[in-house]
MMTF fields as JSON, N, C-alpha, C and O atoms, coordinates in Angstrom:
{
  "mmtfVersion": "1.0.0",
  "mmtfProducer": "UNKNOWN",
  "numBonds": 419,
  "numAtoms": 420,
  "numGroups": 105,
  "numChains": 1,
  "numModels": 1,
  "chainsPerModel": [1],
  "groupsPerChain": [105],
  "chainIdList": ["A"],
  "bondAtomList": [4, 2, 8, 6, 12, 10, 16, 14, 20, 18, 24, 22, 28, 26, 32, 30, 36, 34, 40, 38, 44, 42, 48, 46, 52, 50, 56, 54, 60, 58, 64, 62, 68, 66, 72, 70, 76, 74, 80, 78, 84, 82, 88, 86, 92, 90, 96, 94, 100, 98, 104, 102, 108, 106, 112, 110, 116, 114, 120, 118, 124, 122, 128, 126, 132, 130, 136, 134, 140, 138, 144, 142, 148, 146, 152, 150, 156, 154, 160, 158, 164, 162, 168, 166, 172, 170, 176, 174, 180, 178, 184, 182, 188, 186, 192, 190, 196, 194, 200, 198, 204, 202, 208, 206, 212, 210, 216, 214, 220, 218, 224, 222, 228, 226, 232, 230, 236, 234, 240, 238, 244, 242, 248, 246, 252, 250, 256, 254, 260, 258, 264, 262, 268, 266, 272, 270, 276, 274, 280, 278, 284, 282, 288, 286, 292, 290, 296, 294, 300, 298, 304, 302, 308, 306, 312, 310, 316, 314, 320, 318, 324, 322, 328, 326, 332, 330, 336, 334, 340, 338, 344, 342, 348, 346, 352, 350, 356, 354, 360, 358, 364, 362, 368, 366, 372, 370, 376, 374, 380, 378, 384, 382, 388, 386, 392, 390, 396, 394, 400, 398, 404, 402, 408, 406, 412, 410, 416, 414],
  "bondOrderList": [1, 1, 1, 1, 1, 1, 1, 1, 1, 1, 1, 1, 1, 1, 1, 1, 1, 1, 1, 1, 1, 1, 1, 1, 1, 1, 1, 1, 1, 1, 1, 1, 1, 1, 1, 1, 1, 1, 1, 1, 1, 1, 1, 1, 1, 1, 1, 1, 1, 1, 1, 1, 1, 1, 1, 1, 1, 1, 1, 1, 1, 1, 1, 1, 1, 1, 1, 1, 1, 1, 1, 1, 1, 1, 1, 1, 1, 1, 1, 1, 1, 1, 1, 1, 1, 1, 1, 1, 1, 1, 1, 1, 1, 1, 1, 1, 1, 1, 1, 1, 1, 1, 1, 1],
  "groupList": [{"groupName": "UNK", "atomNameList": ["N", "CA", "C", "O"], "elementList": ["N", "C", "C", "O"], "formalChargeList": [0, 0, 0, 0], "bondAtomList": [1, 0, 2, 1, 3, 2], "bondOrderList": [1, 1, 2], "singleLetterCode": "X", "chemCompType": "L-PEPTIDE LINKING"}],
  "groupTypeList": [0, 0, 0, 0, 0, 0, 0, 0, 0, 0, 0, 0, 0, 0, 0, 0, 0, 0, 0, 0, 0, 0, 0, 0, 0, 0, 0, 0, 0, 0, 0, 0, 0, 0, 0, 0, 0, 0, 0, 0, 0, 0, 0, 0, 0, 0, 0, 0, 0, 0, 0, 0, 0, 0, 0, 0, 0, 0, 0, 0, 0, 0, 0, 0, 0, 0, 0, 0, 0, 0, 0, 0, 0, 0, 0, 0, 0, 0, 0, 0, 0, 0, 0, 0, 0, 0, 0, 0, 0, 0, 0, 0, 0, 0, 0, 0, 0, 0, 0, 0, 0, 0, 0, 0, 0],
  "groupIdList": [1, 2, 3, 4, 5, 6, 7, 8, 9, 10, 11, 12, 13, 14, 15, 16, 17, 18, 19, 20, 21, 22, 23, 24, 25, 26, 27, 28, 29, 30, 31, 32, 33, 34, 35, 36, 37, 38, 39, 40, 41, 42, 43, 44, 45, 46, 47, 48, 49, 50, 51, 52, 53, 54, 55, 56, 57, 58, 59, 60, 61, 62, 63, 64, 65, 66, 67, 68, 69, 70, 71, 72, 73, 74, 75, 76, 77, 78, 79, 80, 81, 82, 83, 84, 85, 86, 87, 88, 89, 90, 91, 92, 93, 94, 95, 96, 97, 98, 99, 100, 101, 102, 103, 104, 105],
  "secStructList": [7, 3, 3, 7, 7, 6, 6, 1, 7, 7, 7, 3, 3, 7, 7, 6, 6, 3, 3, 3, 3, 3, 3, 7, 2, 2, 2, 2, 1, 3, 3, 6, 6, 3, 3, 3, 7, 7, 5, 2, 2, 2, 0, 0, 0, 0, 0, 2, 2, 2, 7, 1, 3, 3, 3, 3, 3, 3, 6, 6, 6, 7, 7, 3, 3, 3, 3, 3, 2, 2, 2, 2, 2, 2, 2, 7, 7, 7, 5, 7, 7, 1, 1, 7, 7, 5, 7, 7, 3, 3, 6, 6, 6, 1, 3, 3, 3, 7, 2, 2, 2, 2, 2, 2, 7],
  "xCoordList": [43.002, 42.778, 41.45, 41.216, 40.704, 39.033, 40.145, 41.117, 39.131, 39.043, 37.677, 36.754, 37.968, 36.57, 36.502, 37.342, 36.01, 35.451, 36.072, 36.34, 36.25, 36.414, 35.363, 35.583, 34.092, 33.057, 32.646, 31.67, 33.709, 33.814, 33.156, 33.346, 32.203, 31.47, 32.62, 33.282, 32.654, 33.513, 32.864, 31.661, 34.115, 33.732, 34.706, 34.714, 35.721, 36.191, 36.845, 36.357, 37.951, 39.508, 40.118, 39.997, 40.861, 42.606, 43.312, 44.301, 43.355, 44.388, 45.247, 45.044, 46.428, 47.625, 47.795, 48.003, 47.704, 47.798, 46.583, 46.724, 45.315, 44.101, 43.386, 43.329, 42.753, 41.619, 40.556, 40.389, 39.45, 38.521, 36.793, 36.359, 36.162, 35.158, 34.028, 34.039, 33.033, 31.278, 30.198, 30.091, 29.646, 29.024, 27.658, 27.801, 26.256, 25.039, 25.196, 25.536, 24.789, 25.253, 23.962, 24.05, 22.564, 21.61, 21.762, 21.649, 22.235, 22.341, 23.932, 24.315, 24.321, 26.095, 26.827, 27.885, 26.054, 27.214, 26.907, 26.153, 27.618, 27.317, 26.907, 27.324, 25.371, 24.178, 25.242, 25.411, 25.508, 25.751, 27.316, 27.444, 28.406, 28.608, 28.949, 29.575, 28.444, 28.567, 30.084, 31.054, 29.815, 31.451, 31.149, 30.059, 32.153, 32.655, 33.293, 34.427, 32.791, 33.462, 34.344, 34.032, 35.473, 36.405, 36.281, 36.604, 35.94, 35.938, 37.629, 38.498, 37.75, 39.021, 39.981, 41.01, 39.489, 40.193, 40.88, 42.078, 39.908, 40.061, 41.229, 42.076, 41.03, 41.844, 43.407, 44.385, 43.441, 44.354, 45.585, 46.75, 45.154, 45.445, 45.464, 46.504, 44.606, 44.066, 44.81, 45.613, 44.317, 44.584, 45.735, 46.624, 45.691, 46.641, 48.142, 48.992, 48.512, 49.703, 50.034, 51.231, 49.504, 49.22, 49.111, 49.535, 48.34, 47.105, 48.126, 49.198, 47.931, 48.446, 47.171, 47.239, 46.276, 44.956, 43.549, 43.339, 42.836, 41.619, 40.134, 39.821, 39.518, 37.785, 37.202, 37.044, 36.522, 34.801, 33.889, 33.745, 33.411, 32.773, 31.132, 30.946, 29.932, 29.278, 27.821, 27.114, 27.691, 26.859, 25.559, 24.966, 24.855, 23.681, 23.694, 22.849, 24.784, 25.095, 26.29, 26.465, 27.319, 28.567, 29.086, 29.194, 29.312, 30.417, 31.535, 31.266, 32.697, 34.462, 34.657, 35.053, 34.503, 35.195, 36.668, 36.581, 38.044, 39.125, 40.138, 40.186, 40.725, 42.097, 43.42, 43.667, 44.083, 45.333, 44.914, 43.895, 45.901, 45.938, 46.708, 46.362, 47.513, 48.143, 47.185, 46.999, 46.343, 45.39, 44.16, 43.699, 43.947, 42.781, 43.529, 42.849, 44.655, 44.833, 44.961, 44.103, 45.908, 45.68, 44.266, 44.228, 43.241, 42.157, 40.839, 39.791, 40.821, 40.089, 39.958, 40.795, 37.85, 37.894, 37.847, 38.35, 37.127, 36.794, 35.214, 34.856, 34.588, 33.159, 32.943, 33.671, 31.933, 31.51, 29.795, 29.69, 28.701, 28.194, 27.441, 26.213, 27.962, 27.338, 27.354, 26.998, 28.068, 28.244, 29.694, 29.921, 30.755, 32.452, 32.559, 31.982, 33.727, 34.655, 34.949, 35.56, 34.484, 35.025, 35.773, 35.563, 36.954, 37.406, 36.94, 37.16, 36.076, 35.733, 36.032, 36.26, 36.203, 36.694, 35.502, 34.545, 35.488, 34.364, 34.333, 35.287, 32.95, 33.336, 33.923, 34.173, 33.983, 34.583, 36.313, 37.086, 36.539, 38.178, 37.974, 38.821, 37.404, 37.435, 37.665, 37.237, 38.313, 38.077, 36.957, 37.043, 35.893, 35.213, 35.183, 35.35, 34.994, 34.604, 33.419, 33.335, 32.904, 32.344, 32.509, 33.646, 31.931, 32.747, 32.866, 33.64, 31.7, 31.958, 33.313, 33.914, 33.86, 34.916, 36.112, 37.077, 35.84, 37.542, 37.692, 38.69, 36.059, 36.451, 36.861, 37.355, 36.773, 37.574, 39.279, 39.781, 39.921, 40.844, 41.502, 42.669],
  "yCoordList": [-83.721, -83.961, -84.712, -85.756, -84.212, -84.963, -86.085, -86.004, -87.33, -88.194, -88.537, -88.83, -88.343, -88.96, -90.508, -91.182, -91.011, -91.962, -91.442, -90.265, -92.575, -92.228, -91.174, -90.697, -91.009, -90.268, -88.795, -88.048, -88.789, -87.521, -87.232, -86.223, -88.56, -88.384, -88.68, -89.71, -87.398, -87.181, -88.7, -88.96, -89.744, -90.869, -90.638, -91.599, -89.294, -89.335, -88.491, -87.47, -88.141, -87.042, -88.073, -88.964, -87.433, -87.849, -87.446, -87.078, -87.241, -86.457, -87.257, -88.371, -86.416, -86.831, -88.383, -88.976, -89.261, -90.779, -91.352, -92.519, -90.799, -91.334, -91.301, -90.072, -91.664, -92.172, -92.296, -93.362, -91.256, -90.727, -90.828, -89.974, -92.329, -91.978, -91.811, -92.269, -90.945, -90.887, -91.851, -92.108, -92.081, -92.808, -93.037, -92.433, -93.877, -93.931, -95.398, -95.971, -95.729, -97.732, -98.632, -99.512, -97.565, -98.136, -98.822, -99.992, -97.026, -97.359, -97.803, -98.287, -97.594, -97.982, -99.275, -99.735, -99.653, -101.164, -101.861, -101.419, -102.965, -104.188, -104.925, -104.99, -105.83, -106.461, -108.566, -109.519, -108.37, -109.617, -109.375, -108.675, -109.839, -110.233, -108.571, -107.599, -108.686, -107.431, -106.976, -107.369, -106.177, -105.313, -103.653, -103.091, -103.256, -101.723, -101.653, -102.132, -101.043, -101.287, -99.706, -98.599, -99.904, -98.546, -98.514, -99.549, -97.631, -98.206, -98.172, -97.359, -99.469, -99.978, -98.782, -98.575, -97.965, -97.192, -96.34, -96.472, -95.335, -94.905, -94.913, -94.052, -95.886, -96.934, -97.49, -97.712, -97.598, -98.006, -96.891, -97.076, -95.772, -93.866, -93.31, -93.141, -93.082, -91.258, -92.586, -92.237, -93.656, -93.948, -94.593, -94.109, -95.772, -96.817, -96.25, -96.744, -95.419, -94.78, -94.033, -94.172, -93.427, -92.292, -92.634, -91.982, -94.002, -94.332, -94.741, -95.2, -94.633, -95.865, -96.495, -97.719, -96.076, -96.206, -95.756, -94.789, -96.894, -96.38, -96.233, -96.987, -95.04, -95.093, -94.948, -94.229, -95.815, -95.661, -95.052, -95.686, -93.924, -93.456, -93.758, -93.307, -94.451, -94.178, -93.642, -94.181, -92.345, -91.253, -91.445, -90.485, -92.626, -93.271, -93.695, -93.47, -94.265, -94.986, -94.482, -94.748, -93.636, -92.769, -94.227, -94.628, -94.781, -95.857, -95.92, -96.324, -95.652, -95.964, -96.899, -97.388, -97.782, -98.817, -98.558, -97.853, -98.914, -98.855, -99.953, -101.038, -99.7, -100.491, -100.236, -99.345, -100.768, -100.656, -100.783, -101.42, -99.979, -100.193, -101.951, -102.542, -102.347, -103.428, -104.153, -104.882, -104.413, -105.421, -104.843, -105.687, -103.977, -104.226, -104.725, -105.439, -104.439, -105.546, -106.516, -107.162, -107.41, -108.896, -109.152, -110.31, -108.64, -109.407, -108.849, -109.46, -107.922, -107.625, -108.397, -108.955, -108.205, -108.962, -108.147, -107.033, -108.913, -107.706, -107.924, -109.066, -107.195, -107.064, -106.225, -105.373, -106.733, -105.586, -106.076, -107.099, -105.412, -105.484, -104.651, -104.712, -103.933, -103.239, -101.625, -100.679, -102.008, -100.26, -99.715, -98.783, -100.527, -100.642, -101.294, -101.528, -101.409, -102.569, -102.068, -101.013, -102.879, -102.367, -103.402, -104.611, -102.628, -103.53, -103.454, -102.671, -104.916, -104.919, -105.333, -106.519, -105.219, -105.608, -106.211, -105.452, -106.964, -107.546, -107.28, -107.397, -106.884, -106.154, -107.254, -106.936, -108.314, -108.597, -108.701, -109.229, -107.942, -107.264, -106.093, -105.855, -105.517, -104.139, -103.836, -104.766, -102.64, -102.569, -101.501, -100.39, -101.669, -100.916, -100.083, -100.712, -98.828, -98.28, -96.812, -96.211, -96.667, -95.751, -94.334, -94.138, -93.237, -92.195, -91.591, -90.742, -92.449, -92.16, -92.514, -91.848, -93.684, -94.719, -93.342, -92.853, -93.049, -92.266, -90.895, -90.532, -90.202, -88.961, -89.373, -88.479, -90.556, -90.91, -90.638, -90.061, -91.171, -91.354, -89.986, -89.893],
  "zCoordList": [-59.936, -61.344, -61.514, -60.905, -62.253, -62.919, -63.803, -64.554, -63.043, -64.588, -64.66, -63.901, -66.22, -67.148, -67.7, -67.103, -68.331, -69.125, -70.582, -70.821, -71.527, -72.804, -73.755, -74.869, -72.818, -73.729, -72.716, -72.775, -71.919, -71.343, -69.844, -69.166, -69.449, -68.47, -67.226, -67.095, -66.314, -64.95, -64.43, -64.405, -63.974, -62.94, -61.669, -60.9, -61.214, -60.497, -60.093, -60.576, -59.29, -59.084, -58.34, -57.5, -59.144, -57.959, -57.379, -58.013, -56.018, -55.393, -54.662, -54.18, -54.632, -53.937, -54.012, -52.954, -55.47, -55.491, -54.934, -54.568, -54.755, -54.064, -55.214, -55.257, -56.25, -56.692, -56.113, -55.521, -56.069, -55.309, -56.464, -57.236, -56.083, -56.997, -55.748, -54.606, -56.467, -55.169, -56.363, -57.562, -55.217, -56.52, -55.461, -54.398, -55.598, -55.031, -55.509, -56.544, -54.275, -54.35, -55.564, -56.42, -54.838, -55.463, -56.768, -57.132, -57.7, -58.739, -59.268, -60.333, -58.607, -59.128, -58.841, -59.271, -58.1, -56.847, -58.292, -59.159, -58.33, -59.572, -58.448, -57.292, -59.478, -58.371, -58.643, -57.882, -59.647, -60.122, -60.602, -61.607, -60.039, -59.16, -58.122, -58.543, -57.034, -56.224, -55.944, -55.297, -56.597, -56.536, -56.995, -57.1, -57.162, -57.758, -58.834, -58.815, -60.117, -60.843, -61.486, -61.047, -62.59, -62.743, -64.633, -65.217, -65.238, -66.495, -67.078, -66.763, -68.124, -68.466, -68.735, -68.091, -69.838, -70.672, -69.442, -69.194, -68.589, -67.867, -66.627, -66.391, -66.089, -64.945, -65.715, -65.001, -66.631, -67.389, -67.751, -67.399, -68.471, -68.735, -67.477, -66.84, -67.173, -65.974, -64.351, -63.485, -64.458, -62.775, -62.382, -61.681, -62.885, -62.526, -62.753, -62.012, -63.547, -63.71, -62.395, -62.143, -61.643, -60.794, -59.345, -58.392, -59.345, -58.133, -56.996, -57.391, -55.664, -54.608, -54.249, -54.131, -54.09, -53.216, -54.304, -55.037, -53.988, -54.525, -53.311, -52.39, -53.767, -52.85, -53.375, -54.361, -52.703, -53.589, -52.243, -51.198, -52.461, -51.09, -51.657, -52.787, -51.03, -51.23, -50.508, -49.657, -51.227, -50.398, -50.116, -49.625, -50.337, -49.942, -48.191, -47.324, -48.134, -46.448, -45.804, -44.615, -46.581, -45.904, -45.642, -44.483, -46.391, -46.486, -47.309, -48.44, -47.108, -48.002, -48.007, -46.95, -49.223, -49.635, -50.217, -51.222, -49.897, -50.08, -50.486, -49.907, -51.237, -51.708, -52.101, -52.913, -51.721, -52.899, -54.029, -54.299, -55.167, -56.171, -56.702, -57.725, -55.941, -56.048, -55.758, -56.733, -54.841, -54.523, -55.944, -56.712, -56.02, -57.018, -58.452, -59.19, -58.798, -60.011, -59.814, -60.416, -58.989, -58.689, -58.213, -57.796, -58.113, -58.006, -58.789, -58.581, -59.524, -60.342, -61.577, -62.287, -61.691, -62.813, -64.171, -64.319, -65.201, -66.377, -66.834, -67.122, -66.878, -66.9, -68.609, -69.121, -69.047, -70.129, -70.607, -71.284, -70.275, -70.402, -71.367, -71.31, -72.189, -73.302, -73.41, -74.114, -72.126, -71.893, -71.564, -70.792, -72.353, -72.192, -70.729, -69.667, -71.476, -70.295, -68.951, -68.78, -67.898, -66.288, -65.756, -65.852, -65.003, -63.975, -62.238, -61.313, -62.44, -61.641, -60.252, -60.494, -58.928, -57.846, -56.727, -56.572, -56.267, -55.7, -54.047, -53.278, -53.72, -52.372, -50.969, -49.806, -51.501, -50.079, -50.077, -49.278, -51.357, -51.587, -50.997, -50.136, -51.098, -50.438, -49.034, -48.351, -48.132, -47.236, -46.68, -47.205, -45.676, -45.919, -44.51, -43.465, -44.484, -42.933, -43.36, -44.431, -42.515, -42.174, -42.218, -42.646, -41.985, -42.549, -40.854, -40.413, -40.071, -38.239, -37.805, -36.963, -38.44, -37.835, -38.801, -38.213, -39.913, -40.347, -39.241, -38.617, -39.272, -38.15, -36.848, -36.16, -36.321, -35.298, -35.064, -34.099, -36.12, -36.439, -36.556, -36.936]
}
């Protein structure tokens, strides 16, 4: 399943309870405070109903940042900087590996 944003822009799919966003760190990581962020409306409707697990893969360095869905609400914050509300998760919540270290596995 695509989820979008309230204004239609694709931020993701979900399969099988995985919440699957790609994203380019450059422009996407939050610089202040450094995290990942999910927009509210979104995460709230399309994910959190659905989710066990969330990724953030990002295709700049082939790095998966991962979570529970349980761990990203108890520790997510709320961000809004002018461009709707995100919940944000800060990366040293995250777990992170490699995309060398998952083909291992």
């Amino acid at each position: 399943m695509i989820v979008r944003s309230v204004d239609g822009k694709v931020i993701g799919k979900m399969d099988n309870g995985v919440f699957v966003k790609e994203v380019r760190g450059s422009i996407h990581m939050l610089r202040s405070p450094r995290g990942w962020g999910i927009d509210v409306e979104a995460y709230n409707q399309d994910i959190k109903p659905y989710c066990a697990e969330i990724q953030v893969h990002d295709m700049e360095t082939d790095l998966l940042y991962a979570s529970t869905s349980r761990n990203f609400d108890e520790k997510k914050i709320y961000i809004n900087r002018g461009f709707g509300g995100q919940f944000v998760l800060l990366l040293k919540d995250w777990s992170v590996k490699s995309r060398e270290q998952l083909s291992l596995l």
